[in-house]
NUDO-719090 format. One record per residue (C-alpha): y, z, x. Coordinates in pm, whole numbers. Layout:
! NUDO-719090
- Y / Z / X;
...
END
This chain:
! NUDO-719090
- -3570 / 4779 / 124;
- -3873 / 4683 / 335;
- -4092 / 4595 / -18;
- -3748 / 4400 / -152;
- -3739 / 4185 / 174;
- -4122 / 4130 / 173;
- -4128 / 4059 / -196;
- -3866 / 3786 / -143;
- -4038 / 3630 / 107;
- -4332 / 3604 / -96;
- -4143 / 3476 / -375;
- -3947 / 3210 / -109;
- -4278 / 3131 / -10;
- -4392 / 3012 / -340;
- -4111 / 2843 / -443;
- -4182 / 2660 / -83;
- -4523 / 2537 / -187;
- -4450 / 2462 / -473;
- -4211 / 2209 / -393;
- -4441 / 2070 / -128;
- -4709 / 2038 / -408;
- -4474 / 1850 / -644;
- -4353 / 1629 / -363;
- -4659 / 1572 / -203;
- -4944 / 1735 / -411;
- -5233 / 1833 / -135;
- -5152 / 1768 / 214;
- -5506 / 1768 / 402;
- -5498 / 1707 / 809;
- -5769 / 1459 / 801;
- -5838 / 1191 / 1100;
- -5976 / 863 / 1007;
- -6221 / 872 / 1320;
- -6276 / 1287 / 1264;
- -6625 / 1274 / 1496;
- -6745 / 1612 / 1258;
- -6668 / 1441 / 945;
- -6839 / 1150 / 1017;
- -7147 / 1338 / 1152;
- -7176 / 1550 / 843;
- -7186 / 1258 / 648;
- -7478 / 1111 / 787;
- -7748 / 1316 / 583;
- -7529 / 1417 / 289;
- -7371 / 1248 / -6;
- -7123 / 1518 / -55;
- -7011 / 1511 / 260;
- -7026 / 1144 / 206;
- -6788 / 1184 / -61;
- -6549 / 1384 / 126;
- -6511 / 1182 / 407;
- -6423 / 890 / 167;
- -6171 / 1137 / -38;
- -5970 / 1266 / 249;
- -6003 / 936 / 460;
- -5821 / 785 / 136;
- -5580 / 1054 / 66;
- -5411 / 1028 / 433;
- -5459 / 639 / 464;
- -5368 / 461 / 148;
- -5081 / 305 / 77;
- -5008 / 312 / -302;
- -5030 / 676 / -429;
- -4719 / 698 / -569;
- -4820 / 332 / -808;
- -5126 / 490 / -885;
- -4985 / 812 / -1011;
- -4760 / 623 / -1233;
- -5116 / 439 / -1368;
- -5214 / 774 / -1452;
- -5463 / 845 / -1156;
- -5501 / 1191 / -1040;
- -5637 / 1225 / -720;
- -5698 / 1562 / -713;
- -5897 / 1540 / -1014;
- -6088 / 1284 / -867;
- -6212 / 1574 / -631;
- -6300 / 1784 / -880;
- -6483 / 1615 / -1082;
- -6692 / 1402 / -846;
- -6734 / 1620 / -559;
- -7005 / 1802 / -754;
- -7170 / 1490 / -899;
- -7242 / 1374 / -496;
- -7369 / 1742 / -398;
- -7604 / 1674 / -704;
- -7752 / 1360 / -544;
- -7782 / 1563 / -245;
- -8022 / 1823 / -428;
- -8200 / 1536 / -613;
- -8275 / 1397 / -227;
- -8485 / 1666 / -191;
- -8774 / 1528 / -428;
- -8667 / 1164 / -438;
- -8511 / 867 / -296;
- -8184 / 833 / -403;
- -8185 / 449 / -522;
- -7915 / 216 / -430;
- -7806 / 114 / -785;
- -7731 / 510 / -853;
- -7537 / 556 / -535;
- -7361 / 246 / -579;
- -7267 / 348 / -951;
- -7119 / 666 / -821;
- -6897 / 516 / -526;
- -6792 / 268 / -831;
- -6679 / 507 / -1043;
- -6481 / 710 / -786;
- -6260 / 418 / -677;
- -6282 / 199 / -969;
- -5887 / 286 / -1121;
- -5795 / 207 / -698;
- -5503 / -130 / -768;
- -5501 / -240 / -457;
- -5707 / -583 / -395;
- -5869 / -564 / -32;
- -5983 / -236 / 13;
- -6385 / -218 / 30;
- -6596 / 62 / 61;
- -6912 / 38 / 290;
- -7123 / 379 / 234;
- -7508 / 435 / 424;
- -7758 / 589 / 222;
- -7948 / 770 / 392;
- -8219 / 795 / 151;
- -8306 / 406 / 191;
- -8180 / 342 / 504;
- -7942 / 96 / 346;
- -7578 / 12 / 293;
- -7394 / -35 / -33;
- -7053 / -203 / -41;
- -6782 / -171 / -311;
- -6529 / -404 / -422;
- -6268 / -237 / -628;
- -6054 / -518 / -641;
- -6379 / -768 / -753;
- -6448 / -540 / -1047;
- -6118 / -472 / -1185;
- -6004 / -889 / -1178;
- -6425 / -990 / -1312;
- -6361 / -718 / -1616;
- -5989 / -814 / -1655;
- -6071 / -1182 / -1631;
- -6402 / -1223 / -1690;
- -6411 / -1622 / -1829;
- -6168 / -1738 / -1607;
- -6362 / -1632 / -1273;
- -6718 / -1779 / -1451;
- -6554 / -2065 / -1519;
- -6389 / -2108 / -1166;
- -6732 / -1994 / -996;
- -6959 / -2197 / -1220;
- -6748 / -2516 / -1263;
- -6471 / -2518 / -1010;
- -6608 / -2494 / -661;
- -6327 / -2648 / -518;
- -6019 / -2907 / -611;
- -6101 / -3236 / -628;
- -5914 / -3610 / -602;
- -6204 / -3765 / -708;
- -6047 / -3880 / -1059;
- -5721 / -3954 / -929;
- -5908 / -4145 / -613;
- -6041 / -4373 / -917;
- -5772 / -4397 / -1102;
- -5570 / -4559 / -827;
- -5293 / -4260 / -852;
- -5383 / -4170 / -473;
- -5205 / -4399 / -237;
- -5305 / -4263 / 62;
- -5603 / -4006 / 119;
- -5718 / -3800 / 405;
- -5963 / -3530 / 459;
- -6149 / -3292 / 718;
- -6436 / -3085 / 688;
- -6495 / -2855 / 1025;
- -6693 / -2587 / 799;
- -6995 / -2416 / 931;
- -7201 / -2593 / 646;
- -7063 / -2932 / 749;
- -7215 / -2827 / 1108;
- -7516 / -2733 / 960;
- -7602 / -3029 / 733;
- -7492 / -3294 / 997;
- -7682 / -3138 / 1258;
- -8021 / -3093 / 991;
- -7963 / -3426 / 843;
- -7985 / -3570 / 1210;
- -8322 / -3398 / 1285;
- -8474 / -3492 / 957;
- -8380 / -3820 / 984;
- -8562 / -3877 / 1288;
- -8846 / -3663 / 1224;
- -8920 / -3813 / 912;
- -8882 / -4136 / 1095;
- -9102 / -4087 / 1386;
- -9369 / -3926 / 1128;
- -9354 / -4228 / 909;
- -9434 / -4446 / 1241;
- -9736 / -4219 / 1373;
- -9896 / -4153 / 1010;
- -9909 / -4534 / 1026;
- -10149 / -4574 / 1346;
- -10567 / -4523 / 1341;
- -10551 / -4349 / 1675;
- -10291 / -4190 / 1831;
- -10167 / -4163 / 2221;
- -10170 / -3797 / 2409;
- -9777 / -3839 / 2451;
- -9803 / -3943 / 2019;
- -10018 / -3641 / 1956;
- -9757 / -3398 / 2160;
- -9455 / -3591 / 1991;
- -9609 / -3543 / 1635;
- -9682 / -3203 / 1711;
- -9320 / -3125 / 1799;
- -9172 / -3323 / 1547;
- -9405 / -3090 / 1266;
- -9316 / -2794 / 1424;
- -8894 / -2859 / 1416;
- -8962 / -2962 / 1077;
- -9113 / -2600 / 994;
- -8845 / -2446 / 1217;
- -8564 / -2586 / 1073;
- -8737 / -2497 / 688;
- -8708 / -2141 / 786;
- -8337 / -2140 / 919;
- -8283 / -2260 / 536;
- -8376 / -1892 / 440;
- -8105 / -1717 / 629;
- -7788 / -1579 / 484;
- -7573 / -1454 / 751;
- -7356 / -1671 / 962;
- -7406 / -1555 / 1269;
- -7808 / -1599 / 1219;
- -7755 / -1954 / 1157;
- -7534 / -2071 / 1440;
- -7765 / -1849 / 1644;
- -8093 / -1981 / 1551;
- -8002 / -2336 / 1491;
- -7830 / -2319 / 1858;
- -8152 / -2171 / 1951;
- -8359 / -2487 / 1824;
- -8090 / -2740 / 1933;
- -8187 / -2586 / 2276;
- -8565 / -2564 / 2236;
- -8612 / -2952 / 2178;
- -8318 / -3057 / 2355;
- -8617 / -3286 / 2551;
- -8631 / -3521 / 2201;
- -8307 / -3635 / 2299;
- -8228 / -3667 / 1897;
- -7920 / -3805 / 1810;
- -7675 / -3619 / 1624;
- -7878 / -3277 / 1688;
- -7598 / -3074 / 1851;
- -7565 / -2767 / 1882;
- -7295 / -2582 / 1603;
- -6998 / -2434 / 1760;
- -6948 / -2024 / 1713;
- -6525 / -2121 / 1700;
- -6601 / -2335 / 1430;
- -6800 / -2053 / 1186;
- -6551 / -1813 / 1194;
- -6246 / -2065 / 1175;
- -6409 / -2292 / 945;
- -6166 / -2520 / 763;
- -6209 / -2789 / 458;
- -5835 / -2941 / 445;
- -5680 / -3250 / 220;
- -5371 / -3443 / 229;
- -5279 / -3691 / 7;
- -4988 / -3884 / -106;
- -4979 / -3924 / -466;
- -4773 / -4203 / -714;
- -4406 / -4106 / -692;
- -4469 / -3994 / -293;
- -4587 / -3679 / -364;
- -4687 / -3513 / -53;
- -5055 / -3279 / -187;
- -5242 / -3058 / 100;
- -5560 / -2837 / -15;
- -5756 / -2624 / 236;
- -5994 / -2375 / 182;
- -5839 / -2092 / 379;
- -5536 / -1973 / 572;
- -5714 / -2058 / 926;
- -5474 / -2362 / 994;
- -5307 / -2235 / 1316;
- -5649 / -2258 / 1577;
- -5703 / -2584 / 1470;
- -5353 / -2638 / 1555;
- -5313 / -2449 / 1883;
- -5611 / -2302 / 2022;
- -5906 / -2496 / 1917;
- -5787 / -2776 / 2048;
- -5726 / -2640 / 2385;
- -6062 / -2521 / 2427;
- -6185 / -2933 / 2304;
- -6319 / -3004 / 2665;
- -6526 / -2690 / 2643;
- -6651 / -2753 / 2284;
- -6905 / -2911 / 2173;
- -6819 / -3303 / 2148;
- -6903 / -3318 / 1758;
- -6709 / -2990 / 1696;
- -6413 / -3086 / 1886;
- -6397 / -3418 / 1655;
- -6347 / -3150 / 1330;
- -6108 / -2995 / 1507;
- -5910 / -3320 / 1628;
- -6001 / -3390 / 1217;
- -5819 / -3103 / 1091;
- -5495 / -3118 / 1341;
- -5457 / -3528 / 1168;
- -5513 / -3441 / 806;
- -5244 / -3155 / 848;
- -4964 / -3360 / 1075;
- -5044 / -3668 / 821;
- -4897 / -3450 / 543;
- -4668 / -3319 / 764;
- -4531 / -3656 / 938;
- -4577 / -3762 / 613;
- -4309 / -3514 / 467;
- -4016 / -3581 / 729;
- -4075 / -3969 / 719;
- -4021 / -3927 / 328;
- -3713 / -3693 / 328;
- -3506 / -3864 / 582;
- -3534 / -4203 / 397;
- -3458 / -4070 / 94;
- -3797 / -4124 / -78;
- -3975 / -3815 / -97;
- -4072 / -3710 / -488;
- -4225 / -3381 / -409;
- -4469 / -3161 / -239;
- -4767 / -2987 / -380;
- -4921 / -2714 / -223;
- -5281 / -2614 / -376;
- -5422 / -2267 / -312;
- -5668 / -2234 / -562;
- -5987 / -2062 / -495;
- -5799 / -2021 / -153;
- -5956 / -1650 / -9;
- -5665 / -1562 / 203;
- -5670 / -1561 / 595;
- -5422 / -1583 / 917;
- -5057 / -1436 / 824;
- -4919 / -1681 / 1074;
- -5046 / -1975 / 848;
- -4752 / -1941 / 634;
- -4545 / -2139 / 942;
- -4746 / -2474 / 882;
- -4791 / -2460 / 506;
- -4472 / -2332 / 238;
- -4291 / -2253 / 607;
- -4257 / -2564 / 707;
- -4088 / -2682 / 446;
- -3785 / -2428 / 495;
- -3545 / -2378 / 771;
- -3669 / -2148 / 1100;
- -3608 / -1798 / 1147;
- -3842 / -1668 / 868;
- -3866 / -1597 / 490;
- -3865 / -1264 / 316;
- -4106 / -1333 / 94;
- -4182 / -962 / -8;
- -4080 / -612 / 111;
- -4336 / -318 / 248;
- -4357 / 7 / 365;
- -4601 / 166 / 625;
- -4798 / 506 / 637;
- -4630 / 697 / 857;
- -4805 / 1055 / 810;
- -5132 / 1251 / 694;
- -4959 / 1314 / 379;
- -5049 / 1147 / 119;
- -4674 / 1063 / 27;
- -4609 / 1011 / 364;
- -4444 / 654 / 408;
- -4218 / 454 / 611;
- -3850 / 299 / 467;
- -3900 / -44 / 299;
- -3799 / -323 / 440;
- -3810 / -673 / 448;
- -4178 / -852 / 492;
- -4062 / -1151 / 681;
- -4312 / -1464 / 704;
- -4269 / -1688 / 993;
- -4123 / -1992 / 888;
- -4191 / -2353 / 1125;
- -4001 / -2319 / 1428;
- -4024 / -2651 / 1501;
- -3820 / -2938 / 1491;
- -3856 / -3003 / 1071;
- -3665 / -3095 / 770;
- -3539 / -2871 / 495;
- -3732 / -2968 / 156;
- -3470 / -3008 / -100;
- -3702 / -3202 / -319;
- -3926 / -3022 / -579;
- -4237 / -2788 / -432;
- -4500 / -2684 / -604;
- -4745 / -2388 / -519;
- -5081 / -2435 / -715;
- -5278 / -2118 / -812;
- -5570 / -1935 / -981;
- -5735 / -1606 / -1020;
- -5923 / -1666 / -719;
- -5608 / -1719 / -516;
- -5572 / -1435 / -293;
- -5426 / -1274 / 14;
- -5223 / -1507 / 188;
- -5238 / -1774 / -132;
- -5047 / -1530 / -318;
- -4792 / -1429 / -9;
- -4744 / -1811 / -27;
- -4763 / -1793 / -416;
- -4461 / -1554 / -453;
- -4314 / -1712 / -141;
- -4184 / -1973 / -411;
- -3938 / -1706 / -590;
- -3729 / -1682 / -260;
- -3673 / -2100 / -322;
- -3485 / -2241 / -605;
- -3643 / -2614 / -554;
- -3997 / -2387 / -614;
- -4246 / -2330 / -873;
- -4537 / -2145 / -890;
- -4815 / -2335 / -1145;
- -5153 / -2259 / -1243;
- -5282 / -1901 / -1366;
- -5202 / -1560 / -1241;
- -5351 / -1487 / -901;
- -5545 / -1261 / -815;
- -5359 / -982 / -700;
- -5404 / -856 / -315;
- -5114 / -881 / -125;
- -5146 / -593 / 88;
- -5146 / -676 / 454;
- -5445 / -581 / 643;
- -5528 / -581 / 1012;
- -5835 / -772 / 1168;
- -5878 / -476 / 1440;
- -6207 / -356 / 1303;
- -6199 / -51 / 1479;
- -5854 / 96 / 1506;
- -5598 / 205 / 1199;
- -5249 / 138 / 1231;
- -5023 / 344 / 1144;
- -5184 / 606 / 961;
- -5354 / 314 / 789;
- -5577 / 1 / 807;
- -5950 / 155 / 845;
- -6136 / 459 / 764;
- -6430 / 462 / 996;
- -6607 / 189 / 1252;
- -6745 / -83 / 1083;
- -7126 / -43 / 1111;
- -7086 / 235 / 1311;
- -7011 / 515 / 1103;
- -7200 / 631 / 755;
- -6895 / 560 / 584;
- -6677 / 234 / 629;
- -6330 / 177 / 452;
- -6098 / -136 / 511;
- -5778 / -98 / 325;
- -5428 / -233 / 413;
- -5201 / -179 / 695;
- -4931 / -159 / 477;
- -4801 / -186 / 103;
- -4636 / -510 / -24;
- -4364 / -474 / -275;
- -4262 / -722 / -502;
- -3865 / -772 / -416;
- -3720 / -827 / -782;
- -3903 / -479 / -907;
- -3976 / -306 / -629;
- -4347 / -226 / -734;
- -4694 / -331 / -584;
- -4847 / -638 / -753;
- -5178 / -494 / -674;
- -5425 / -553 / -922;
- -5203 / -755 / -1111;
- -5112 / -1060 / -895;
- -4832 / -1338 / -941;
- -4754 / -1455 / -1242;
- -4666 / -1863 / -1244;
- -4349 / -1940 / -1325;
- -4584 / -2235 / -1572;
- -4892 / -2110 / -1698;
- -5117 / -2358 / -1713;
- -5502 / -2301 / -1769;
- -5732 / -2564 / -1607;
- -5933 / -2786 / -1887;
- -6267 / -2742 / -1794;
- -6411 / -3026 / -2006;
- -6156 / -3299 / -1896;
- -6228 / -3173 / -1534;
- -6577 / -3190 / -1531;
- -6644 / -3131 / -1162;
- -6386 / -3386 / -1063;
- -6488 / -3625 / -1255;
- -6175 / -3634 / -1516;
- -5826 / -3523 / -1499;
- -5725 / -3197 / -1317;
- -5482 / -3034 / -1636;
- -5323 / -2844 / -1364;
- -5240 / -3064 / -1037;
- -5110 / -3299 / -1376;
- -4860 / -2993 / -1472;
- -4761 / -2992 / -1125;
- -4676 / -3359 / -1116;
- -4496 / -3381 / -1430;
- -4279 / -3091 / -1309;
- -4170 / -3262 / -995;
- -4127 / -3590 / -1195;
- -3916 / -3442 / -1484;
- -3747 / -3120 / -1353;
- -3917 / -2895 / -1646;
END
């Protein structure tokens, strides 16, 4: 009896993991900030590769999609695992180059859908760190012309034509971008070195106050030739600040110092109203709300030339938004065209001030999502309702025609706003199909959230992963659209040779018009 009773259990037992495997396949109790993990990793590529494994098997959010694709995660394991404990015995003799370690981490996460996550990884071997782009490799294979020819030829939308034309009735634009910092602040020091140069090289003997002033004005001039050389951001604003500071005593005009707000919340934004009153706004990225609230709080603080962007930015946005209710309430509104192409994403809240304020208050369900909620790697919340905040202001209802503009390099927040036009039935989404991250992700670069968000501290720890908070389901379907974006609802590719950098018709912003003109 004893043997029956323990023979059942063993067989109840089974039956009990087995189920758990089908349900869940392998459950692994892994911490994203696991201190032993982490400290393993630092001399090891396999235990480089783990960390990255498990950190992904508790934390992302689309394992379920990516089974259906055909992914097996567990093979994944199996058959890499041993490939990274290789590179760990080849350390031994050799450096382990960049390009091989790189080619590794690609191949491991390369069938990943979703369109954020990135990979940072330290090699050890060359003291460097590698980053990986899932999402950038699958949409440059996938779509390969499209993002050369956006890259190469479209840089950014342009009026230009339609400025020449005489098709733009009225035109407004701001540019509070780091590089528009930069170049007025360089332009201004050139300019008067160049100047005072020109007047010194002309005299036979010079003054000791002309000696000392030529000598500073050469030695800006090689100063500011080797800010040129720098890449990262925060090098610039630091070093130019730096020099602003250092010959402060030249009094130049127009050399001002650039404004660290300004760098990270950098903003290139357009309005115009177009034949027909059709309302147009273009900005680079979803970063409208500071300009709109906090910046210009903090204008007395600023400095004076930065706090004129901002002041810019906050006019070229409540022109096309004044513009908007003025139109509606007398009647005379033809449209409005929203353009998010090339547009990288940004600040959730943005929706409010761009396709949110042209709806009523109280929000828009745009899409629904699900958290992680668990270790496991099935282990997620209910979905629900992803609700964007809509204007809460005092606004009109847009019953005339809207039109979202997009492009393979819309992403994030463009295509949130993109397949924000599905929920509207005076809304059309025009252009090409985006690029397709719509995942939610949190800008807490050192917590998860909910079982989610990041694996790792950001330059802290050998391995660094930033993946979504959360997973955004398309509401019609009920699948991701990771890796595959929004499709427009009029597909429309952009003719390059009419374009030509602005300088012809936009085949596009001209499908957009006709829409709102016609109806079809």
């Amino acid at each position: 009896m004893k043997n029956l009773i323990k023979i059942s259990t063993i067989l109840l037992m089974a039956l009990s993991l087995a189920a758990c495997r089908k349900e869940s396949d392998r459950l692994h109790d892994y911490s994203y900030d696991d201190a032993l993990a982490f400290g393993a990793a630092k001399e090891s590529f396999g235990e480089k590769f783990k960390v990255l494994w498990e950190g992904l098997n508790s934390n992302y959010a689309l394992w379920d999609y990516e089974a259906e694709q055909g992914l097996d995660w567990d093979e994944v394991y199996e058959t890499y695992y041993p490939k990274f404990v290789e590179l760990d015995t080849l350390a031994k003799t050799r450096k382990i180059t960049d390009e091989e370690f790189t080619a590794l981490v690609k191949a491991v996460v390369a069938p990943l859908h979703d369109g954020h996550i990135c990979i940072d990884m330290e090699n050890h071997s060359t003291g460097s760190t590698i980053r990986v782009f899932p999402g950038d490799m699958r949409v440059r294979k996938e779509r390969a012309q499209e993002i050369k020819d956006l890259e190469e030829t479209f840089v950014k939308p342009s009026l230009l034509y339609y400025q020449e034309n005489g098709t733009v009735k009225v035109f407004k634009t701001a540019d509070a971008t780091l590089q528009a910092q930069y170049s007025s602040c360089v332009d201004a020091a050139n300019k008067w070195i160049r100047s005072n140069l020109n007047v010194l090289s002309g005299k036979t003997v010079l003054t000791e106050a002309e000696l000392a002033l030529q000598r500073a004005a050469q030695n800006l001039q090689q100063e500011l030739g080797a800010l040129e050389k720098l890449q990262d951001n925060k090098q610039i604003v630091e070093g130019l600040n730096k020099v602003v500071h250092r010959y402060a005593y030249l009094n130049i005009p127009g050399f001002h110092v650039l404004d660290p707000a300004l760098s990270e919340d950098g903003m290139r934004m357009t309005y115009a109203l177009l034949d027909k009153n059709i309302a147009y706004l273009n900005f680079n990225i979803f970063e409208i709300s500071p300009f709109l609230t906090t910046l210009p709080e903090q204008a007395n603080t600023m400095d004076p030339y930065a706090a004129e962007l901002v002041q810019q930015v906050k006019d070229v946005w409540e022109s096309w938004f004044y513009a908007i209710q003025d139109l509606h309430k007398s009647g005379q509104l033809g449209g409005v065209i929203i353009d998010v192409r090339c547009n990288g994403g940004g600040n959730s809240g943005d929706f409010a001030y761009v396709l949110g304020a042209l709806v009523p208050s109280g929000g828009l369900p745009v899409m629904d999502c699900r958290f992680k909620r668990g270790v496991g790697r099935y282990d997620y919340s209910p979905v629900t309702p992803m609700l964007m905040s809509t204007y809460e202001g005092d606004h009109v209802t847009v019953t005339e025609p809207i039109v979202v503009l997009a492009n393979a390099k819309s992403v994030s927040m463009s295509e949130i706003t993109s397949i924000g036009t599905r929920q509207l039935e005076n809304a059309k989404l025009i252009g090409t199909r985006t690029w397709g991250g719509l995942c939610s992700l949190t800008v807490n670069a050192a917590n998860s959230f909910n079982y989610a968000g990041k694996i790792g501290v950001e330059g802290v720890t050998p391995v660094f992963v930033y993946c979504p908070m959360l997973a955004a389901l398309d509401r019609e379907s009920g699948k991701p659209l990771e890796g595959i974006g929004v499709t427009p609802d009029i597909e429309v590719q952009l003719d390059l040779q009419a374009w030509n950098k602005g300088n012809g018709p936009d085949s596009q912003l001209d499908r957009a018009i006709e829409y709102i003109v016609n109806g079809k």
